[in-house]
C-alpha positions in Angstrom: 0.0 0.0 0.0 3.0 2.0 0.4 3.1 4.8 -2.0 -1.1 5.2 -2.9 -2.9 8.0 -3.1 -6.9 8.1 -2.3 -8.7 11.4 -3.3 -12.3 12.2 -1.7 -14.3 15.1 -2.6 -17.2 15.6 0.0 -19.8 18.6 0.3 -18.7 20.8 3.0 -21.8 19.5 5.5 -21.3 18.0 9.0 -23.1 15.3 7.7 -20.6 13.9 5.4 -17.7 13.7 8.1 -18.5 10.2 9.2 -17.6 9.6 5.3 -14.2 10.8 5.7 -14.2 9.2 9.1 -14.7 5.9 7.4 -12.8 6.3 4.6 -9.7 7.2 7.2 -10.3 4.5 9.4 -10.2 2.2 6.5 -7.6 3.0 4.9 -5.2 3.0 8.1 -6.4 0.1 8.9 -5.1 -1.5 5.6 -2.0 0.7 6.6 -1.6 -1.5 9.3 -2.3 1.1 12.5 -3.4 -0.1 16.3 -6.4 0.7 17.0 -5.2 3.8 19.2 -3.9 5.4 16.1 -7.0 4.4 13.8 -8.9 6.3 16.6 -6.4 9.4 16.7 -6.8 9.8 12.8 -10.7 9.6 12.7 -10.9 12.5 15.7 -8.4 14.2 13.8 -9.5 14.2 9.7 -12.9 15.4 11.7 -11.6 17.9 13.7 -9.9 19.7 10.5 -13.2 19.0 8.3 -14.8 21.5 11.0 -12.2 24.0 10.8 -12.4 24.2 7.0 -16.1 24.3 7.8 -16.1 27.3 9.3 -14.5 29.2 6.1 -18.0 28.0 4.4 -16.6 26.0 1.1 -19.1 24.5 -1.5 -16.6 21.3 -1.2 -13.4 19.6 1.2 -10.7 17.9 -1.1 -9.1 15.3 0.7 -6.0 13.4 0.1 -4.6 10.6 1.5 -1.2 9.4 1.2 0.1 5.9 2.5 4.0 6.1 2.9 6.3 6.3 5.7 2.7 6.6 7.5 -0.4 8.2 7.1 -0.7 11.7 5.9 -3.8 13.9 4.9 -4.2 17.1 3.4 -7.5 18.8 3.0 -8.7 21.4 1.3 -11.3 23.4 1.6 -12.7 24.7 -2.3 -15.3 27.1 -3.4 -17.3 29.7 -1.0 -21.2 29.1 -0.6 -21.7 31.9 1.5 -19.1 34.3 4.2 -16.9 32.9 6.3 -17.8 33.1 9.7 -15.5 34.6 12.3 -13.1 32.8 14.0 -14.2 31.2 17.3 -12.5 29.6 20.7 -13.8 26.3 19.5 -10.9 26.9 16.9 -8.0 27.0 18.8 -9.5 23.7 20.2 -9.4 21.6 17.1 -6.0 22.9 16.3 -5.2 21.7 20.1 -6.8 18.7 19.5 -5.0 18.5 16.0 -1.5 19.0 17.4 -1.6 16.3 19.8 -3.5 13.8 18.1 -0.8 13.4 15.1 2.9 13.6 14.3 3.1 16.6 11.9 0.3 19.2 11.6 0.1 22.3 9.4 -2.6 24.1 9.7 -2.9 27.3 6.3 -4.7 30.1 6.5 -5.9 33.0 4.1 -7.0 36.3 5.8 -7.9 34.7 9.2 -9.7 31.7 7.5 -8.4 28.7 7.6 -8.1 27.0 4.0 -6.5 23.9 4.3 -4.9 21.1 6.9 -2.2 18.8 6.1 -1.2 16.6 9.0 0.7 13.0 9.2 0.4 10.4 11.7 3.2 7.6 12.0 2.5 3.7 13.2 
């Protein structure tokens, strides 16, 4: 598995984060992660889809890379509507980000966060 890519495009709607919940936990599972880690990646690939949320996007772009671990980057495309303003539950996902996975970086465009790349190693 070393070395695939799997891309997910997802409306930007709470509802669809147990679809990239899923689609995380299964692919780490094929990657060969505990259980621990399987967990740690599902909190955090939903954590960063409500992030990019809050930036209001038509559509998240998600990419997964198996390698030397797990790493995701997700994008957030389009605007459906303004962006609201940053809030404290913000800092809290990137809290919860940070200490959930190896590498995190988190981009943002005038105070709006626009995409999440983070990696998490067995």
């Amino acid at each position: 598995m070393s070395g695939d890519v799997i891309r997910l495009e997802v409306p930007a709607r709470p509802e669809y984060i147990l679809a990239v919940r899923l689609v995380v936990s299964a692919v780490a599972e094929r990657g060969g992660f505990s259980i621990e880690d399987i967990e740690d990646l599902k909190v955090a690939s939903a954590e960063a889809c409500i992030l990019l949320m809050d930036s209001a996007p038509e559509t998240l772009d998600i990419r997964i890379t198996v390698g030397d671990g797990l790493s995701l980057e997700i994008k957030a495309l389009g605007q459906r509507g303004a962006a609201a303003k940053p809030s404290s539950e913000e800092g809290l996902s990137q809290y919860l980000l940070e200490a959930l996975v190896d590498d995190c970086e988190i981009r943002q465009e005038g105070g709006v966060v626009k995409s999440v790349r983070f990696t998490k190693r067995p």
